[in-house]
TIGUFI-769356 format. One record per atom (N, C-alpha, C, O): residue number from 0; residue in one letter; atom name; x, y, z. Coordinates in steps of 0.1 Angstrom, whole numbers. Example, Ala and Ser with C-alpha at 12.3 -4.5 7.8 and 13.67 -1.06 7.14 Angstrom:
seza, doti, vexdren, px, py, pz
0, a, N, 132, -57, 78
0, a, CA, 123, -45, 78
0, a, C, 132, -33, 78
0, a, O, 142, -33, 85
1, s, N, 128, -22, 71
1, s, CA, 137, -11, 71
1, s, C, 129, 0, 79
1, s, O, 134, 11, 80
! end
This chain:
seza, doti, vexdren, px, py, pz
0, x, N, -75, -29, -92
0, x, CA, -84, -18, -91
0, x, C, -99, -23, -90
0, x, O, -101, -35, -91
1, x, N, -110, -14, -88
1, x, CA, -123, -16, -83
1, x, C, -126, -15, -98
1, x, O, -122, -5, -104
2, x, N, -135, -26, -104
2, x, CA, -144, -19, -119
2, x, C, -151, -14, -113
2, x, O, -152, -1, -115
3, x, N, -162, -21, -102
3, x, CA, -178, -14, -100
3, x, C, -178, -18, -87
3, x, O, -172, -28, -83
4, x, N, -188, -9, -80
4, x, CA, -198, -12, -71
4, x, C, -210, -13, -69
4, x, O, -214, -2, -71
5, x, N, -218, -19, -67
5, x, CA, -234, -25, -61
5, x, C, -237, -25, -50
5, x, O, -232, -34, -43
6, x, N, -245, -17, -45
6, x, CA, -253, -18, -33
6, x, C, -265, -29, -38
6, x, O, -271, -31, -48
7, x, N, -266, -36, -25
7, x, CA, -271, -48, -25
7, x, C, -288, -43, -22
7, x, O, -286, -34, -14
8, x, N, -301, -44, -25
8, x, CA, -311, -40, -23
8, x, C, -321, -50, -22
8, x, O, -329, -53, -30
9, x, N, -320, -55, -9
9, x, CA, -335, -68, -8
9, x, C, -343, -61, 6
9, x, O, -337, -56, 16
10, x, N, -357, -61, 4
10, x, CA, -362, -56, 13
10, x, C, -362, -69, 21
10, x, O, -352, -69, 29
11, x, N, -368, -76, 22
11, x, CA, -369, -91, 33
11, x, C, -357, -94, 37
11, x, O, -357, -96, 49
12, x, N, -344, -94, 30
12, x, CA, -331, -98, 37
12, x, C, -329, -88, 48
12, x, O, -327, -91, 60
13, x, N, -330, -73, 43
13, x, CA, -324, -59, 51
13, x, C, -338, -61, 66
13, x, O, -335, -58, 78
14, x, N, -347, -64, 65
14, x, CA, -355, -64, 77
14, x, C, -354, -75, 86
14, x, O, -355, -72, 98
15, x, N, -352, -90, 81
15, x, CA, -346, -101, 87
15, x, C, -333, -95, 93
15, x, O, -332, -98, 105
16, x, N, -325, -88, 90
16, x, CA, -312, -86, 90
16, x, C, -318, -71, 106
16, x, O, -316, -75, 118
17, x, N, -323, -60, 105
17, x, CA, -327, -57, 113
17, x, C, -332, -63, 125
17, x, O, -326, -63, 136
18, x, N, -343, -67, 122
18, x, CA, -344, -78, 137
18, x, C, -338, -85, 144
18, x, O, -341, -86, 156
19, x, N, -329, -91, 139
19, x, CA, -321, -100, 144
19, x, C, -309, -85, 153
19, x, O, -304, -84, 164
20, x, N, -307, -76, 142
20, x, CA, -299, -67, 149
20, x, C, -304, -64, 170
20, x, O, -300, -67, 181
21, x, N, -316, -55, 163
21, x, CA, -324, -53, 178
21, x, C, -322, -63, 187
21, x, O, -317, -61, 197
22, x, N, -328, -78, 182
22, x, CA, -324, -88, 192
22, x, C, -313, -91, 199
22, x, O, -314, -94, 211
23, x, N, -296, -91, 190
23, x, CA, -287, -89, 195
23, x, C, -288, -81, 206
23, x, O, -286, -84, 218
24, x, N, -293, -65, 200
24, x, CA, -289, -55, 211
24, x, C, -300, -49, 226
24, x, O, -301, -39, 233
25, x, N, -308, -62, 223
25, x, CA, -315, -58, 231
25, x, C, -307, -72, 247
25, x, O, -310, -69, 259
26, x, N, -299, -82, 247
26, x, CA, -296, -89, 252
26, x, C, -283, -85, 262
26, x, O, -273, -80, 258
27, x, N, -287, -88, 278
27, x, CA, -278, -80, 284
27, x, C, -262, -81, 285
27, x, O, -254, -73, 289
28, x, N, -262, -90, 280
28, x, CA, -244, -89, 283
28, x, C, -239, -78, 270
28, x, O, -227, -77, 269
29, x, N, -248, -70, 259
29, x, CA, -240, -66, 247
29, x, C, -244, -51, 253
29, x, O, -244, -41, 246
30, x, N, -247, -51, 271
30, x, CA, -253, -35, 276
30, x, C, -255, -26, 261
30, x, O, -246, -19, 256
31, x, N, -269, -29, 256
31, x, CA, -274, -23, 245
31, x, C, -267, -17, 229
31, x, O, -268, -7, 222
32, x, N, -261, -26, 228
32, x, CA, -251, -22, 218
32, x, C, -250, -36, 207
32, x, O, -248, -47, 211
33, x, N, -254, -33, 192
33, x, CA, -252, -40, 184
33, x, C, -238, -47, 181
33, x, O, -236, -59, 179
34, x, N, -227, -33, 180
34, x, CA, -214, -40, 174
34, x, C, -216, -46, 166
34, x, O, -215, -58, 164
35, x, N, -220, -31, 154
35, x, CA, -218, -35, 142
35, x, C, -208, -32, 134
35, x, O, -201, -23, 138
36, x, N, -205, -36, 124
36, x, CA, -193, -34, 116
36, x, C, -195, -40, 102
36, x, O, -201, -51, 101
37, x, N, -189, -30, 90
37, x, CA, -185, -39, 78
37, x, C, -176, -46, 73
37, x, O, -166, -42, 67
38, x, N, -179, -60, 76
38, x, CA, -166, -67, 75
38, x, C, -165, -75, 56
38, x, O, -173, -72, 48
39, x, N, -157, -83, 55
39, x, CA, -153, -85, 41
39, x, C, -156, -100, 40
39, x, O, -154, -107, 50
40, x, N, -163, -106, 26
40, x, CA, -166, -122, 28
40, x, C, -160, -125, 13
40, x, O, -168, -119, 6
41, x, N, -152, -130, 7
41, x, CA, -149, -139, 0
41, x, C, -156, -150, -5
41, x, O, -154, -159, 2
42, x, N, -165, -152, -20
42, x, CA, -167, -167, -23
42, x, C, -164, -170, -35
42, x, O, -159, -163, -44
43, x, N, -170, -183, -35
43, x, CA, -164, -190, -49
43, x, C, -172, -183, -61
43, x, O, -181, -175, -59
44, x, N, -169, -187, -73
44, x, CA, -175, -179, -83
44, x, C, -189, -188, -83
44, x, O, -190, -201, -82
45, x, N, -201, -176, -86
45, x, CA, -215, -186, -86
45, x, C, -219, -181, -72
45, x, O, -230, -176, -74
46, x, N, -218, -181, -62
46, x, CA, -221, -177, -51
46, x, C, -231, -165, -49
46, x, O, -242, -166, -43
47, x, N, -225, -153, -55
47, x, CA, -228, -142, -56
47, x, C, -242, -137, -60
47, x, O, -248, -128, -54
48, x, N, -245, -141, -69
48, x, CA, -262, -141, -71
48, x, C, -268, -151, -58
48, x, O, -275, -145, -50
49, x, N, -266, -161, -55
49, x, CA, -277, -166, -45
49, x, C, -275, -157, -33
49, x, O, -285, -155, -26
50, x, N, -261, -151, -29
50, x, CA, -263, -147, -14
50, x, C, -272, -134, -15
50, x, O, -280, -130, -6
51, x, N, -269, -126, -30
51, x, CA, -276, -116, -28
51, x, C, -292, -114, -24
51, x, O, -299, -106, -18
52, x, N, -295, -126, -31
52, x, CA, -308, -130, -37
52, x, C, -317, -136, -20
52, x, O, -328, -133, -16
53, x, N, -306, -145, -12
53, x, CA, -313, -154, -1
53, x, C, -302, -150, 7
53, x, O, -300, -160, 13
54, x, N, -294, -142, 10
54, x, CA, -287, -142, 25
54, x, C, -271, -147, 25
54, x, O, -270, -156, 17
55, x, N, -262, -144, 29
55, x, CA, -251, -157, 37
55, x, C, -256, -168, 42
55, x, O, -265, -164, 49
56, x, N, -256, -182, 42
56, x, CA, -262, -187, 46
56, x, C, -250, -196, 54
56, x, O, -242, -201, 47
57, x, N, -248, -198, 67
57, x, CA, -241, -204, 78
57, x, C, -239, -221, 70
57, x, O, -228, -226, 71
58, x, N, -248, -227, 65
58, x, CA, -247, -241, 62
58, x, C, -241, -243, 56
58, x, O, -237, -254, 58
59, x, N, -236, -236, 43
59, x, CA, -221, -236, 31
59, x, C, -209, -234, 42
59, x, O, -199, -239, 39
60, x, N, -210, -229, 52
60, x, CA, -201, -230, 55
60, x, C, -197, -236, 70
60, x, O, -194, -230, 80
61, x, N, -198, -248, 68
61, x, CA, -200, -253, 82
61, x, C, -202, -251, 96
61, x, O, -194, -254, 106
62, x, N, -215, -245, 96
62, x, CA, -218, -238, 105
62, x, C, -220, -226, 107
62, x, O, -230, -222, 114
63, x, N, -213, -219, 103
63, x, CA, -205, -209, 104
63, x, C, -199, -198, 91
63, x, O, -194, -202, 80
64, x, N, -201, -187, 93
64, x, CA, -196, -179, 79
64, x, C, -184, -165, 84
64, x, O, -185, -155, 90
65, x, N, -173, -175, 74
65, x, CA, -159, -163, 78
65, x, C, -162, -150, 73
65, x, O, -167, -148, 62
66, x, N, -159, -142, 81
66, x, CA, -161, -123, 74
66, x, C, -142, -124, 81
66, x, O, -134, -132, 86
67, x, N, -142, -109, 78
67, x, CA, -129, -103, 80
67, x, C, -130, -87, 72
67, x, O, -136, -83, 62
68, x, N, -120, -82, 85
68, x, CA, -118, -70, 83
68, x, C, -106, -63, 75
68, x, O, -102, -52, 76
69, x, N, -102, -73, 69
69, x, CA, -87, -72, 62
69, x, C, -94, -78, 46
69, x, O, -99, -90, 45
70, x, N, -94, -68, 35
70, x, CA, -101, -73, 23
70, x, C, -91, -85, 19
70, x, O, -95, -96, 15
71, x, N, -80, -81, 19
71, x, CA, -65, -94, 11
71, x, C, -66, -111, 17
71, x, O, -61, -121, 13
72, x, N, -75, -108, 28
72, x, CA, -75, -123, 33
72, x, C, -88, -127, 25
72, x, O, -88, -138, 21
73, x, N, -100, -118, 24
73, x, CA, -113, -124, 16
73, x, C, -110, -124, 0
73, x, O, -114, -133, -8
74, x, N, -104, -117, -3
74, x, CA, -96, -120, -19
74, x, C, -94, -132, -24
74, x, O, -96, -137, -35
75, x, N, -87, -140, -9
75, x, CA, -82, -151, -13
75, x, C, -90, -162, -17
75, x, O, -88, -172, -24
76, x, N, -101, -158, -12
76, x, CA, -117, -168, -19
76, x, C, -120, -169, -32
76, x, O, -124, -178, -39
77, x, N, -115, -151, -34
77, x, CA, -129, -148, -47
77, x, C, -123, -149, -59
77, x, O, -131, -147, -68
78, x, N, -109, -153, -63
78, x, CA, -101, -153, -72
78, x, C, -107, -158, -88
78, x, O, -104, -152, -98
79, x, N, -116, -171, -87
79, x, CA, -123, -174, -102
79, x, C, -133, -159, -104
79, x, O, -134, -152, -114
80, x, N, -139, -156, -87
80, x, CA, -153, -153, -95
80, x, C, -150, -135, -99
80, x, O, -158, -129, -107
81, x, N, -137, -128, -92
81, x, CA, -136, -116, -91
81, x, C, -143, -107, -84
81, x, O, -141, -95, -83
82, x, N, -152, -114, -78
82, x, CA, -162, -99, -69
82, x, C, -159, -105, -55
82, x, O, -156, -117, -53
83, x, N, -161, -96, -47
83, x, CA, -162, -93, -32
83, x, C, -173, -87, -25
83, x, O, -177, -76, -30
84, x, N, -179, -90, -14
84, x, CA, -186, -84, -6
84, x, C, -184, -81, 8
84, x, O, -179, -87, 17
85, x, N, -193, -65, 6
85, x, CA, -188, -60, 22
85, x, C, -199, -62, 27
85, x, O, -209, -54, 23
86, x, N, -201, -70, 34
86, x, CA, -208, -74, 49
86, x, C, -212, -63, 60
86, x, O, -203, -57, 66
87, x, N, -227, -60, 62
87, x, CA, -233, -53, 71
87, x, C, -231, -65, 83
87, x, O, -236, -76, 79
88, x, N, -226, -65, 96
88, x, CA, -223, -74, 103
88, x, C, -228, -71, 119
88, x, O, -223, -62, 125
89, x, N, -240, -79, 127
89, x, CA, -239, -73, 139
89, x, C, -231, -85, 144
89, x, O, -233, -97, 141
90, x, N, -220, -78, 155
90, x, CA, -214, -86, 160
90, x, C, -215, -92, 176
90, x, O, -210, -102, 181
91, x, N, -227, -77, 182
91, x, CA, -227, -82, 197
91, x, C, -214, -86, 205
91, x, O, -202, -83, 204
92, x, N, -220, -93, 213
92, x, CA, -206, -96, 223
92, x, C, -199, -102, 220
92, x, O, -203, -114, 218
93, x, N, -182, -98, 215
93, x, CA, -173, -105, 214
93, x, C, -161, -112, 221
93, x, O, -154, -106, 229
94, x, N, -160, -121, 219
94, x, CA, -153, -134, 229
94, x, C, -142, -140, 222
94, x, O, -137, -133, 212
95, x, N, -138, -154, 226
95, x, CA, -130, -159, 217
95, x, C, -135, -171, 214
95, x, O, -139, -179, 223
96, x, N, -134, -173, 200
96, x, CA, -146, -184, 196
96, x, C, -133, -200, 199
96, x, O, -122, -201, 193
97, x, N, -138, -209, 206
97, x, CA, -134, -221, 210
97, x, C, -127, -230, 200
97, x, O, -118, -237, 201
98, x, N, -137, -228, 187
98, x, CA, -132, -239, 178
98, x, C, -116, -237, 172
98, x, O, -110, -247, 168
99, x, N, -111, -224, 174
99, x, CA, -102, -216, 170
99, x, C, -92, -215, 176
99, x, O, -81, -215, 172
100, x, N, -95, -213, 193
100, x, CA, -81, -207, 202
100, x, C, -76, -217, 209
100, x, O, -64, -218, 212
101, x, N, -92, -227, 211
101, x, CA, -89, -238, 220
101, x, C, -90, -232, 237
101, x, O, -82, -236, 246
102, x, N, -98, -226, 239
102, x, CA, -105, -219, 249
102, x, C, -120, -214, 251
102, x, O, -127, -216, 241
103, x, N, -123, -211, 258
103, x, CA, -136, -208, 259
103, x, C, -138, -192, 257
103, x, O, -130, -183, 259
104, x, N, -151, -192, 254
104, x, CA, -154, -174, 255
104, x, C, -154, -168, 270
104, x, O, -159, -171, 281
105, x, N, -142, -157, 265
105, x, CA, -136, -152, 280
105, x, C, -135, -133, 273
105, x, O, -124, -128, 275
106, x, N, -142, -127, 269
106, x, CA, -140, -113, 269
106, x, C, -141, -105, 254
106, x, O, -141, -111, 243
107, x, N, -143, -93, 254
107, x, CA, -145, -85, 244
107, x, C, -131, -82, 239
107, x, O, -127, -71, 237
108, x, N, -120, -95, 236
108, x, CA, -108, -92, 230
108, x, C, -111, -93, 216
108, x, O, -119, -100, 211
109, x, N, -101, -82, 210
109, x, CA, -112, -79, 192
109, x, C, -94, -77, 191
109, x, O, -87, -71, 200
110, x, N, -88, -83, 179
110, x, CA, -72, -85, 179
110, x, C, -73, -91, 164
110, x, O, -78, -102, 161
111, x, N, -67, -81, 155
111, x, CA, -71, -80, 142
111, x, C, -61, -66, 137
111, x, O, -55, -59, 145
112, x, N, -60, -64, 122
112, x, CA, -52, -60, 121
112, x, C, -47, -43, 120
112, x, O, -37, -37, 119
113, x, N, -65, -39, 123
113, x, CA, -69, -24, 122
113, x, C, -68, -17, 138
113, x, O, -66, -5, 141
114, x, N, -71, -26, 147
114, x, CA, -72, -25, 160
114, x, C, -60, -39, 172
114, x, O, -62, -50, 175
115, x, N, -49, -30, 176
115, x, CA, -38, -35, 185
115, x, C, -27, -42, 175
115, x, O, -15, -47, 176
116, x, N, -33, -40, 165
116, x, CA, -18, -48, 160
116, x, C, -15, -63, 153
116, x, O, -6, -68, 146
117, x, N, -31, -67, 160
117, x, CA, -26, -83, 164
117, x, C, -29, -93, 150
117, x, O, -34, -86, 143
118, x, N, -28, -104, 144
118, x, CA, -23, -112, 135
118, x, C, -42, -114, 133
118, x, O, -49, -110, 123
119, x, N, -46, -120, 142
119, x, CA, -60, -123, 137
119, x, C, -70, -115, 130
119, x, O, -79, -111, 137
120, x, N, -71, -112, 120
120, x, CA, -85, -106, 119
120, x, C, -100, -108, 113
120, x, O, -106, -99, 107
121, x, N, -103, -121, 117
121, x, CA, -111, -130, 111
121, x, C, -124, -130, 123
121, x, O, -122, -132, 135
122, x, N, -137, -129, 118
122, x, CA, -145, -133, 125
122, x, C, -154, -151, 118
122, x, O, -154, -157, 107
123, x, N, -161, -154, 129
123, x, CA, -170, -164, 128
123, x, C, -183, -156, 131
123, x, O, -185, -149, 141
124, x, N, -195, -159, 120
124, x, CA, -205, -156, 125
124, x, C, -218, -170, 125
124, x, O, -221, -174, 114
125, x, N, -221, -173, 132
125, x, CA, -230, -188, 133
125, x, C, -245, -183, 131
125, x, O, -253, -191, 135
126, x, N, -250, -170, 126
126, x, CA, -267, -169, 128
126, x, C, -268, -157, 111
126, x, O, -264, -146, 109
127, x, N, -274, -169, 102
127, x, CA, -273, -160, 91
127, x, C, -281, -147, 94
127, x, O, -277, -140, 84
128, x, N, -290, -140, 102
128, x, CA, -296, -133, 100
128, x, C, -286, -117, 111
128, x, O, -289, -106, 113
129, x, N, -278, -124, 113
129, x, CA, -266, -113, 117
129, x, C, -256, -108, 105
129, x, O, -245, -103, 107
130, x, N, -262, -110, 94
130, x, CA, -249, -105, 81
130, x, C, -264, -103, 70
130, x, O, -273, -110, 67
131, x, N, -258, -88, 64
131, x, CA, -263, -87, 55
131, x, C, -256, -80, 40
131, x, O, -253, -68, 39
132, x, N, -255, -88, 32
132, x, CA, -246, -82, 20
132, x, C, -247, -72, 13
132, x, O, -250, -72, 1
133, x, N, -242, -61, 22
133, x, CA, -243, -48, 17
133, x, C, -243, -46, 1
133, x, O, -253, -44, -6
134, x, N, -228, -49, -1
134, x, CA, -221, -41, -16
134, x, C, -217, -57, -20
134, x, O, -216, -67, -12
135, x, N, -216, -55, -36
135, x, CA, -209, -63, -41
135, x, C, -198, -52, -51
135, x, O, -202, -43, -58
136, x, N, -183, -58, -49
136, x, CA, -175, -51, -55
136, x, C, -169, -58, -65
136, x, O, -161, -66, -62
137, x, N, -172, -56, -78
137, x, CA, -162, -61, -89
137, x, C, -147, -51, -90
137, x, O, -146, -39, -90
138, x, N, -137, -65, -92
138, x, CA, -127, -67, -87
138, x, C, -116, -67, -101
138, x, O, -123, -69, -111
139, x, N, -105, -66, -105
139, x, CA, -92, -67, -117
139, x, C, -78, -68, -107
139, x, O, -71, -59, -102
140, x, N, -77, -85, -108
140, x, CA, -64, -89, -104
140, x, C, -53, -80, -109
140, x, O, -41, -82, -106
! end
């Protein structure tokens, strides 16, 4: 079950986190559309205060920072620390990320487990200022 929830409140994160939205959506191939969504991040225990405090930050995670739209797969992170966060996410144009399929970015295929059915539901996001850590949710295995 949920003990609590927290909305996350930083003014400098939430306006970084804005801008960078507009910029996404002002870029032609996303024909003016942010594609945003709240997706789910999982971390280790201790995490939680810095992200709220300074952001997601892509360099913990090599490169790159996993969200997902399936909370049971971000669970599987947060197990010492018990809390979870839902991620304000702009996602812009979506493709298929290379490191992963072993192809190049070829289309707005989104295949996850809320939408078609499909096994994946993991995103990569590479630009910390496209995620902003909405909620934090305390959690009871």
């Amino acid at each position: 079950p949920i003990l609590s929830i927290r909305r996350v409140q930083n003014l400098p994160l939430w306006q970084s986190y804005v801008n960078h939205r507009e910029a996404v959506r002002a870029k032609s191939c996303n024909n003016g559309q942010a594609n945003e969504e709240f997706l789910w991040h999982g971390s280790k225990s201790g995490a939680y205060e810095s992200i709220k405090n300074r952001g997601l930050d892509v360099s913990y995670g090599g490169g790159c920072i996993w969200l997902s739209t399936n909370s049971k797969y971000s669970l599987g992170y947060c197990v010492a620390s018990k809390q979870i966060l839902l991620v304000r996410t702009t996602l812009g144009y979506i493709g298929q990320d290379s490191r992963h399929v072993g192809g190049t970015s070829s289309g707005h295929a989104r295949k996850d487990d809320q939408v078609g059915g499909g096994a994946d539901n993991r995103y990569t996001i590479s630009s910390n200022g496209q995620m902003y850590p909405a909620y934090v949710l305390q959690i009871q295995f």
